[in-house]
Structure formats: structure tokens, C-alpha cells
NULUMPA-813315 format. One record per residue (C-alpha): x, y, z; residue in three letters; residue number from 0. Coordinates in steps of 0.25 Angstrom, whole numbers. Each point is the difference from the previous one (the first is absolute). Layout:
# residues N
px:py:pz:type:seq
X:Y:Z:ALA:NUM
...
***
This chain:
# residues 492
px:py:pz:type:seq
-11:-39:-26:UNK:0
-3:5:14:UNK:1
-14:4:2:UNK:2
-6:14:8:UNK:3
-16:-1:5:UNK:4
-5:12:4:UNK:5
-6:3:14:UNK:6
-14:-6:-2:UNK:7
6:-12:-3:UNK:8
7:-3:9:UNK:9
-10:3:10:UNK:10
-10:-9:-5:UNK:11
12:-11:0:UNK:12
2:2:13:UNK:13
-15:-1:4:UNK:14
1:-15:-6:UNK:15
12:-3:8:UNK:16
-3:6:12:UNK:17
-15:-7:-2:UNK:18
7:-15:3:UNK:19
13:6:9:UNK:20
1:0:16:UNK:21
-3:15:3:UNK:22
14:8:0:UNK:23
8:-12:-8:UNK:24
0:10:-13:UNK:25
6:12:10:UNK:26
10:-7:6:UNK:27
6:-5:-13:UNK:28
1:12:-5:UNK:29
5:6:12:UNK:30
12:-12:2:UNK:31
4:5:-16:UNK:32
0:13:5:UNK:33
9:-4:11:UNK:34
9:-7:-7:UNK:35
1:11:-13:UNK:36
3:11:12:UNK:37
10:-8:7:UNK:38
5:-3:-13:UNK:39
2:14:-3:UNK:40
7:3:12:UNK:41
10:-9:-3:UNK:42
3:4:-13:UNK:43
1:15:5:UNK:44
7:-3:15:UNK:45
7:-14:-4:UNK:46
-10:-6:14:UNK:47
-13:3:3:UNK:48
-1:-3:16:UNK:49
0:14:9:UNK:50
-4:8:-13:UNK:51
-11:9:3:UNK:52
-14:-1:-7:UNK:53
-12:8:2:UNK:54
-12:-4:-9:UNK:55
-11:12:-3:UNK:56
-13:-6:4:UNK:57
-14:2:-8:UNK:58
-14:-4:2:UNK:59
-3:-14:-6:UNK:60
6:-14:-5:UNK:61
12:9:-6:UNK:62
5:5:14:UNK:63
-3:-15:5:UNK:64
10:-4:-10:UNK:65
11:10:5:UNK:66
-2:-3:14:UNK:67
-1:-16:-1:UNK:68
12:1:-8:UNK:69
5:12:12:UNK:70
-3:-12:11:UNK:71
11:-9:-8:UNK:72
11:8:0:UNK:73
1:4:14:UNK:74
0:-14:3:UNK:75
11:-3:-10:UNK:76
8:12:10:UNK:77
-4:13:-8:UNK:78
-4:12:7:UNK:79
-15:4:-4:UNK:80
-8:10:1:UNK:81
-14:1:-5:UNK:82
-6:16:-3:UNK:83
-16:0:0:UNK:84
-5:7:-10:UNK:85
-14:-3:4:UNK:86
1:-6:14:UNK:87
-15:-4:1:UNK:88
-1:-6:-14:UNK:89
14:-8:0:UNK:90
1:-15:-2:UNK:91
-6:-6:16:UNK:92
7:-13:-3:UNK:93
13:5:-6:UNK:94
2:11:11:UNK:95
-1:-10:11:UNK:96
10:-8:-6:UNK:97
9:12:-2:UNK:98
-1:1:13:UNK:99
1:-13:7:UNK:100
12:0:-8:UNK:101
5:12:8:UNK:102
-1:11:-12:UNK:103
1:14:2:UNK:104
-15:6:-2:UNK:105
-1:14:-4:UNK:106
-13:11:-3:UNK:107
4:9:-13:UNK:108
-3:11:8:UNK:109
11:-3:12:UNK:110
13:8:-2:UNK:111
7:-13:-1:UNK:112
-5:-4:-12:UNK:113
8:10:-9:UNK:114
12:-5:6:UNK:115
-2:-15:-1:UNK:116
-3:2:-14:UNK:117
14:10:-2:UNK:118
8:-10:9:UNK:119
-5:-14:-8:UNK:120
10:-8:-7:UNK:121
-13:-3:-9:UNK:122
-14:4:-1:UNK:123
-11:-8:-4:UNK:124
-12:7:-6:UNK:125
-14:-9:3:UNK:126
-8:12:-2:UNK:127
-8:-4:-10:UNK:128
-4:-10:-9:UNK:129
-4:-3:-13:UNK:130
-15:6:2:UNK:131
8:14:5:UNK:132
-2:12:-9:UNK:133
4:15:1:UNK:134
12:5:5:UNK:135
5:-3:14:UNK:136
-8:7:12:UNK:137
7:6:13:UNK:138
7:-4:6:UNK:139
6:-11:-8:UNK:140
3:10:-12:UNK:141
9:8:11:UNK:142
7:-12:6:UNK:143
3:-6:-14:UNK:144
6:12:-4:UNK:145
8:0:12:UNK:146
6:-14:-3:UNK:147
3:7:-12:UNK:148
7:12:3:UNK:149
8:-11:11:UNK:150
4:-9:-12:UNK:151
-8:-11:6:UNK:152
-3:-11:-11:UNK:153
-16:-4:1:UNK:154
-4:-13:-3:UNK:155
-13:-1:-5:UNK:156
-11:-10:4:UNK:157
-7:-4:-14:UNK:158
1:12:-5:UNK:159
4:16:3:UNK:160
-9:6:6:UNK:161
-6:12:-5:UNK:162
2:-7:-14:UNK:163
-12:-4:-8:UNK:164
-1:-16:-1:UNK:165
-4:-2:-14:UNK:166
7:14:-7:UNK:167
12:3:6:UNK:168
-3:14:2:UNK:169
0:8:11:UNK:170
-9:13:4:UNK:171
10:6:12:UNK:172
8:-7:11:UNK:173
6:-13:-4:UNK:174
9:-10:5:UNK:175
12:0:-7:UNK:176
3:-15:4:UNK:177
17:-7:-1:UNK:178
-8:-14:-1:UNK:179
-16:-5:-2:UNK:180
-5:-14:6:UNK:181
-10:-3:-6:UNK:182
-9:-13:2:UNK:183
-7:-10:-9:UNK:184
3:7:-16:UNK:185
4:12:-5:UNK:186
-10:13:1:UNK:187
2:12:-12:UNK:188
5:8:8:UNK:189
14:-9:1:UNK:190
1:3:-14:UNK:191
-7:13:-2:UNK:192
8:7:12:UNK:193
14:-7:1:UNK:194
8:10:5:UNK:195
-10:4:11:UNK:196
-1:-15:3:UNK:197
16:-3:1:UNK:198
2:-17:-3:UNK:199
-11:-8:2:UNK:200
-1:-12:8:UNK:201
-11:-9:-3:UNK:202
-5:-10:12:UNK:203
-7:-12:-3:UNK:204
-13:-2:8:UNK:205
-6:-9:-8:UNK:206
-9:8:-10:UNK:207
6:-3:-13:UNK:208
-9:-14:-3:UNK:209
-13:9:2:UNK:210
5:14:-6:UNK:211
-7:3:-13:UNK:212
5:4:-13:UNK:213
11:11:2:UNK:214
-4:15:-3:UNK:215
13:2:-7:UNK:216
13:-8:-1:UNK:217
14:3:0:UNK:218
11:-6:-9:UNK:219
13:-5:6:UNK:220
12:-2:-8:UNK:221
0:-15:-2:UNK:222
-16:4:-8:UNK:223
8:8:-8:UNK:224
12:-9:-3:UNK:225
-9:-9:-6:UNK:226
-8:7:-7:UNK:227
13:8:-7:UNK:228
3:-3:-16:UNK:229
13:-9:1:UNK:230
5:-5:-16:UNK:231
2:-13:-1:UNK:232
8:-9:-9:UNK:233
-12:2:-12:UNK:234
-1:13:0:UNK:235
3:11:-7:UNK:236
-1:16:0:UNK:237
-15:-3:-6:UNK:238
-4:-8:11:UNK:239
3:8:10:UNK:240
-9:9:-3:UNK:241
1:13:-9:UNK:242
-3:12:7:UNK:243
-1:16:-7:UNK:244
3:11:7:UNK:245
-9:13:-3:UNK:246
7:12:10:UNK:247
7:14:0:UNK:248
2:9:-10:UNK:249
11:9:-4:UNK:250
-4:9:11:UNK:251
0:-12:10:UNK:252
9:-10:-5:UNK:253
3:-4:13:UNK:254
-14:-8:3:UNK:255
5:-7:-14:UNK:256
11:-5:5:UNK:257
-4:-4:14:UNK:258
-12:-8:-5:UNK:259
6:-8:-11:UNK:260
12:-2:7:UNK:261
-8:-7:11:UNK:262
-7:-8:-9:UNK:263
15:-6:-6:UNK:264
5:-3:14:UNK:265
-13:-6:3:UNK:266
4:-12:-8:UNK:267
-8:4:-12:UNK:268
3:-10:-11:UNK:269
0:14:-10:UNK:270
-3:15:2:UNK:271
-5:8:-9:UNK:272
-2:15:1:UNK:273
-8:10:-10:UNK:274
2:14:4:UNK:275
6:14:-5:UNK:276
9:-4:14:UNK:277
6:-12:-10:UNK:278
13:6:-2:UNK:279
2:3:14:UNK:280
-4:-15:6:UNK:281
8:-5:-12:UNK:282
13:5:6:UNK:283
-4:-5:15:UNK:284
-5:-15:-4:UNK:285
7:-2:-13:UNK:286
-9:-15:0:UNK:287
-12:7:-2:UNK:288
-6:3:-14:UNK:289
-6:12:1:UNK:290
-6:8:-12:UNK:291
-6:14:0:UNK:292
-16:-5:-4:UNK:293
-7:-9:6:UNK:294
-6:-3:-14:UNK:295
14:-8:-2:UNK:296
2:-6:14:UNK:297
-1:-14:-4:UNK:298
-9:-11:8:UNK:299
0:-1:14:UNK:300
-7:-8:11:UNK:301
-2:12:9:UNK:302
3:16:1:UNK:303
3:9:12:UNK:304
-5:14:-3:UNK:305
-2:12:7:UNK:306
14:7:7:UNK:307
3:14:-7:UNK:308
-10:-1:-12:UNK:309
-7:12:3:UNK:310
-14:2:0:UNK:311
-3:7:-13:UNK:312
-6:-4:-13:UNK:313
15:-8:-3:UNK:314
-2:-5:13:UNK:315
-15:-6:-3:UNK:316
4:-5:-13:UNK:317
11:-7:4:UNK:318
-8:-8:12:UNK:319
-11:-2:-10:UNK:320
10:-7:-10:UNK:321
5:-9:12:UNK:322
-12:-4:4:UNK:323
-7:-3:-14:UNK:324
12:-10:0:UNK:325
-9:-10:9:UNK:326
11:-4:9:UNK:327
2:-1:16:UNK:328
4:15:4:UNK:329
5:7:11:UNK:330
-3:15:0:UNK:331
5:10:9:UNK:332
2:15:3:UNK:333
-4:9:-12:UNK:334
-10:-13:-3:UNK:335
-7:-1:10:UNK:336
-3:15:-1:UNK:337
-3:0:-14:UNK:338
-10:-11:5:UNK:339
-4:9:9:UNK:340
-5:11:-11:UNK:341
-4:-10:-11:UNK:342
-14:-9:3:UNK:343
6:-7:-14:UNK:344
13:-6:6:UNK:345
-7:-3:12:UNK:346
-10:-9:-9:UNK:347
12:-4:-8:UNK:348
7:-7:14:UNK:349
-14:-6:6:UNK:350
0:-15:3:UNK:351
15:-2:-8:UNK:352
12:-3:7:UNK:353
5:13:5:UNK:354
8:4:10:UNK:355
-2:16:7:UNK:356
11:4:8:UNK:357
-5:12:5:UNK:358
6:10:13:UNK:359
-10:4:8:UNK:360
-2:14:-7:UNK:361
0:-8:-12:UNK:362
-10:-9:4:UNK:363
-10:11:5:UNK:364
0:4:-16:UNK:365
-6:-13:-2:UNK:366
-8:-6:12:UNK:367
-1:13:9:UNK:368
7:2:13:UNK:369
9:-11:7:UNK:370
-6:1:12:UNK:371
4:-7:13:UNK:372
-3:-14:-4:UNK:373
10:-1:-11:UNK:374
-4:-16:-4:UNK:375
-17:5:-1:UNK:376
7:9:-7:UNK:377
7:-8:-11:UNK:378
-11:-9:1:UNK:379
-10:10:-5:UNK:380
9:6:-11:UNK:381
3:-15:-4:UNK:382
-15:-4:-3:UNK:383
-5:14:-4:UNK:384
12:-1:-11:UNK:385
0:-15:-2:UNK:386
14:0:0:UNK:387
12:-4:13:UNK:388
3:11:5:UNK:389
14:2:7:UNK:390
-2:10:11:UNK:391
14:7:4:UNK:392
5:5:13:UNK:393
6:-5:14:UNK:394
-8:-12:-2:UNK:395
-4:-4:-16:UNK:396
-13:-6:-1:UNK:397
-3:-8:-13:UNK:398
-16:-3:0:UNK:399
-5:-9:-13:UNK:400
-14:2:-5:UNK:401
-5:-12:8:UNK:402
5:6:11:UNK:403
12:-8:4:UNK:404
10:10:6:UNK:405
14:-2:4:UNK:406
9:10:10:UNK:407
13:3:-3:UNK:408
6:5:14:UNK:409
12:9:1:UNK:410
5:6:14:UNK:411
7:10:-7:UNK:412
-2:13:-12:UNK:413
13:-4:-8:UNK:414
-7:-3:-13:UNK:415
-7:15:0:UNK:416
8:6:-8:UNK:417
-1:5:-13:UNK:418
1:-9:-10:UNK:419
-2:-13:8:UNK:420
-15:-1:-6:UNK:421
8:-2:-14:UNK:422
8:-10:4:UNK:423
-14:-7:6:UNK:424
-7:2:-13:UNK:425
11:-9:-9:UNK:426
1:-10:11:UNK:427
-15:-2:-2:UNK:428
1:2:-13:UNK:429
11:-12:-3:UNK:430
-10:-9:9:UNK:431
-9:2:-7:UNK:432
5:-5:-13:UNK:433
5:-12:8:UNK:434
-15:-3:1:UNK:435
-1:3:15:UNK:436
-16:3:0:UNK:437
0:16:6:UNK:438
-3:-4:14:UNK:439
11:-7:2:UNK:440
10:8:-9:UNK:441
-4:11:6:UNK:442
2:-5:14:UNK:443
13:-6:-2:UNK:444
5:12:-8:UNK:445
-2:9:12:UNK:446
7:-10:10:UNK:447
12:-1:-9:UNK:448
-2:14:1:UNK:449
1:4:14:UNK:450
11:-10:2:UNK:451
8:7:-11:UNK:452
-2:13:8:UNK:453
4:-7:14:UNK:454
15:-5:-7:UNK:455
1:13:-9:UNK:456
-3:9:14:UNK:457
14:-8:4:UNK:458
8:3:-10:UNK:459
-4:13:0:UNK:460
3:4:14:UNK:461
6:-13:5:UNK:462
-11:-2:10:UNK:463
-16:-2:-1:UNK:464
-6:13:1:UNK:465
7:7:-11:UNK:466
-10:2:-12:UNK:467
7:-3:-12:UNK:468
-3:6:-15:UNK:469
-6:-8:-9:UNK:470
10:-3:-9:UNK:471
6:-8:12:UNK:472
-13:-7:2:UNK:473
0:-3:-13:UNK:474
15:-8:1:UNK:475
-5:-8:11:UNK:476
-10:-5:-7:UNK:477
9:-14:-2:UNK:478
3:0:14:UNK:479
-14:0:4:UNK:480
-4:-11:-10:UNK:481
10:-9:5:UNK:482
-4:2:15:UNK:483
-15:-6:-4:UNK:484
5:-10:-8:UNK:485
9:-5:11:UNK:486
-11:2:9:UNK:487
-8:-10:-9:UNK:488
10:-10:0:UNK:489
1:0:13:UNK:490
16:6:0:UNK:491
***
């Protein structure tokens, strides 16, 4: 697992480094990765780096020093560089000089030049702000970063976009819009939180990782998953596996039916059962499954997914109230956590067992109250208040344990949000579940397979990334993903 630290943590592990470091080491080590991630990029983009043209945007502080340190290098390594001031009486003395013995180009916001080295640049480098920025971008660097904008001039941001909120990801106005983020030292929320805004992100090693703390959040990689995914082995059988129910649509959404269950069989699930008046309908999509029209008669299971398409009336509440008297892990989505929402019984019913809520955002406020802007305080708080995980969808998915632990599941794209993908989630849980993944970890591997599954589904359905894909396509991708982690974990 990859860690994230918010901002406060990693100043305070820069104070201890920079407490026992010759004054400007830490800088220009962030500033040389910097260089190296720009010249880098270049060559990617150009096929050479040498006589492109760079001009770094310059703020007040150690953030600017990073961008013009790192400015310093590359004109030395033969690009042309110019350097736009921002706040010319507050920028970095030490890194200015430098940028000037090195014969850069220096630059006031306010000289007419500026606009045009910006519009002229082969790439701009945003050192604005840093991590202790907050608001929207003032004037005049809101103007010139739009104007890189409208001149299709890829921004590469140093630590973070500015205008970006460090440890949220949100944004209250004018933002960077970055092609690539070099960050330095560990991973910040808003890598995750924001990742469209932030592009790929490149971490630099500066030496913090022996003194950081212990991470705000981590973030799953596909070999974490891999490992953690329920493979049979020679001694098992479709009991061992785990046995996982389905509880989902009705006749008049039989659809959420058949994407749940049908999740849960491609999950691997050793069996599938499904108790619904939907039976009839999943019965002739997944003939495997055993399906009856009652829960009453549905037979033992390890776990249940519930939720998708139950409604949320009295047939609705009876049919959650008879999966849960069942005493298994379950995962309840959709109509479930609404009817969570409406019933203090259910919610003393889930307290303290091992459930999973995989609500939406509008879901969530039904239960734990607006999202907000910190969407992993958020899932924190609706995880202690309701002392269950609680899966947190949307562009990043957070999943918070009542202890606190919380895992991010990055995605640089929406492919997953259509309707029907929060089905598909709800079984993959689900079929985790009964494989005796605890919650925290079913939850979070569910949703990487997940998002995966959306990527390769987005291909076939348009034949590039980018195309959003129906769900019953993410569904069938399912395997593909599984494969990818498990591969990963195996290191093939």
C-alpha cells in the first residue's frame, strides 16, 4: 500500500529534517526532481528536451524556490527559461539569483511580456503555491493560467495545483488544471482526492519517508489486491469458497438483480444464492445461481449483498430486516441504506457488525449528512457514528473502518458512473465477503477491481479510454480485472 499524509504532516517532517540539514539541501533536492520530471516530460512530448521553452510561474515562499531552483537547472541543461514573478518582492532571494546567474529570462506578472511567454511556452511550470495555499488563485495568476489554457500549454505543477486545496481536493474558483504533479517526499490527499486536476503524479524522494508518521489514508495497488483475492485451491470446494446471497431488484427493477448477483458469480464465489421476486429473471442470466422467490427458503450462506432495486417500502424494510436477522457479513447498498436512513431500528441492527454501506453521495447525506468537501472526514465520521465500513463512492472512493483506518481508491476518470455500476459493486463486496475478506479489506479491494473493470469495459465499448461504458460491460470485465491483480501479485 502506498501512503498519503496530509499537509500538517508533512510540514512538521520537514521541520525534523530540515532541523539536522545544511540550509537549502531539502530545496534543491526537490528542485533537481523537478528538473528532471520537466525535462522528462519534454521528451515524452517533443521526442528532446534541449531549446524547448519553459517558463515557471513564480510565488511567494519555499514553493516558488522549488520552481526556480529547478528553473536554474534546466537552462543550464540548454533550455530556454523564463521565470514570471508573481510577487517580485516576496520571491525566493537565493533561487532568483540562481536563476539569474544561470542566465534566465526574469519577468513582473504585470510586464506585457509575461502573457506571451506564457502562451509561447512549450511548458509551464506552476510554483504558485504550496501545500499551505488555500482559496482560489488571485490575480494575476488566475489570468495567466487561463491563458496557458485557452493556448493548450500543459502546466506542470510543483507539489501540488495551485488553487487546489492540499488535504481535500477541492476547489473554491480558479485552479490549475495540471498535465503532470511532482511532488516531493509522500503522497498529500489531494493526489488522490483530486487526480484529474493533478494529471500523473511523480513523487521525488527527498529523504522524508524514515521520519514521516503514520499515513492519513492509503491507497491499494494492484498487487494489494492480487493477493488479498480468493483463489480455490486443490481442497476446495463450492462451500469453501465462500457462499454469498443476493437480496436485489424486483419485478419492477429486475435489472439491479441481475447486475448484483451476476457480479458476485464472476467474482469467484464458490456459490451464489439469490432470494427475490427478481428470481425468475436472474435465473435465466446465471443459470448456476440458486435462486428462490423468499428469503425464508434461501438456504445458508457466509454473507449477503443487499440493497439495489429493493425499494424502500414496507417489502423493502422486511426484506433487509430478514437479511440481517441472518447474523452474517453484509453488504447493503441503494434502497438500503436509505431505508437505514428512515429506520433508527436497522441502524441499531448494523452497529458494531460487519457491514459494509456503499452509499453515493445523496445516499450518504440520508445517513451521515452532507458529504462536504473532505470526503475521507467525511467517511470517517459516518464510519464511527454507525460503527460499520462505510464505502464512500465517487471519482475517488474512500472506504473508512470504525477504527479509523482509510483506504482511497483513485480513479482519473467517471467511467464507472453509470447506472447500474453501484450493483455490480454491491455483489463484488458481497462475494468478498463470504470469502472471509474482513469489510475493510472487501470493501477496498471490491472497489479497485471495480474501477479497473470500468477502465477495460470503457475500451471495449468505444475502443479507446474515455468512452463510459454500460454497466452490463463492466460487469463482463470483471475476470479481466481479477486477472490483471493477480498477475500483478505474482509479479507477471
Amino acid at each position: 500500500m502506498q501512503g498519503v499524509w496530509t499537509a500538517q504532516q508533512i510540514r512538521e517532517t520537514e521541520e525534523v529534517l530540515l532541523a539536522r540539514l545544511p540550509d537549502g539541501v531539502l530545496m534543491r533536492r526537490a528542485a533537481h526532481g523537478l528538473a528532471l520530471a520537466v525535462r522528462r516530460y519534454l521528451g515524452e512530448r517533443h521526442g528532446r528536451s534541449a531549446g524547448r521553452r519553459v517558463t515557471v510561474l513564480v510565488g511567494a515562499g519555499n514553493n516558488g524556490g522549488d520552481a526556480l531552483w529547478a528553473g536554474a537547472e534546466l537552462r543550464r541543461g540548454g533550455l530556454t527559461v523564463t521565470a514570471v514573478l508573481l510577487a517580485p518582492d516576496r520571491a525566493h532571494p537565493a533561487g532568483l539569483a540562481a536563476l539569474r546567474r544561470a542566465r534566465g529570462r526574469v519577468l513582473a506578472a504585470e510586464d506585457p511580456a509575461a502573457r506571451a511567454a506564457v502562451t509561447g511556452a512549450d511548458v509551464v511550470v506552476d510554483g504558485i503555491v504550496g501545500i499551505s495555499g488555500t482559496g482560489a488563485l488571485r490575480e494575476p495568476a488566475g489570468a495567466l493560467v487561463e491563458a496557458a489554457g485557452t493556448a493548450g500549454v500543459p502546466i506542470v505543477a510543483v507539489d501540488l495545483p495551485s488553487g487546489v486545496d492540499a488535504d481535500t481536493g477541492a476547489t473554491e474558483g480558479a485552479a490549475v488544471a495540471a498535465a503532470l504533479t511532482v511532488t516531493f517526499g509522500a503522497r498529500k490527499p489531494v493526489h488522490v482526492l483530486a487526480r484529474p486536476r493533478c494529471g500523473e503524479t511523480v513523487l521525488v524522494d527527498i529523504g522524508l519517508a524514515p521520519e514521516l508518521p503514520e499515513p492519513h489514508a492509503s491507497v491499494l495497488d494492484a498487487a494489494d489486491v492480487g493477493r488479498r483475492w480468493p483463489v480455490p485451491g486443490p481442497t476446495d470446494d463450492k462451500y469453501s469458497q465462500g457462499v454469498v446471497g443476493v437480496a436485489a431488484g424486483s419485478a419492477t427493477y429486475p435489472g439491479a438483480a441481475v447486475l448484483a448477483t451476476g457480479s458476485a458469480v464472476l467474482a469467484t464465489s464458490g456459490m451464489v444464492r439469490f432470494a427475490g421476486t427478481a428470481a425468475d429473471v436472474v435465473r435465466s442470466h446465471w443459470p448456476e445461481v440458486v435462486g428462490t422467490d423468499d428469503l425464508a427458503t434461501a438456504g445458508r450462506t457466509q454473507a449477503w449483498a443487499t440493497g439495489p432495486g429493493i425499494g424502500t417500502d414496507d417489502a423493502g424494510y422486511d426484506l433487509l430486516s430478514g437479511v440481517l436477522e441472518r447474523d452474517v457479513p453484509t453488504c447493503i447498498d441503494a434502497d438500503g441504506v436509505t431505508l437505514l436512513g428512515r429506520h433508527e431500528d436497522l441502524r441499531r441492527a448494523v452497529r458494531g457488525r460487519p457491514v459494509v454501506l456503499t452509499p453515493h453521495a445523496g445516499e450518504f447525506a440520508r445517513i451521515a449528512g452532507d458529504v462536504g468537501a473532505d470526503r475521507i472526514a467525511a467517511a470517517r465520521r459516518a464510519a464511527a457514528e454507525l460503527g460499520v465500513t462505510v464505502l464512500l463512492k465517487g471519482n475517488a472512493t474512500v472506504v473508512a473502518d470504525p477504527d479509523g483506518r482509510t483506504l482511497v481508491n483513485t480513479s482519473a476518470n467517471a467511467w464507472a458512473a453509470t447506472a447500474g455500476s453501484g450493483d455490480v459493486l454491491t455483489g463484488l463486496v458481497g462475494a468478498l465477503l463470504a470469502a472471509g475478506l474482513e469489510p475493510w479489506w472487501a470493501a477496498g479491494c471490491a472497489a479497485f477491481v471495480h474501477s479497473r473493470a470500468a477502465t477495460l469495459a470503457s475500451v471495449r465499448a468505444g475502443g479507446e479510454p474515455g468512452v463510459p461504458a454500460p454497466a452490463s460491460t463492466l460487469q463482463a470485465a470483471i475476470p479481466a480485472a481479477i486477472r490483471e491483480v493477480r498477475k500483478a501479485a505474482l509479479g507477471v
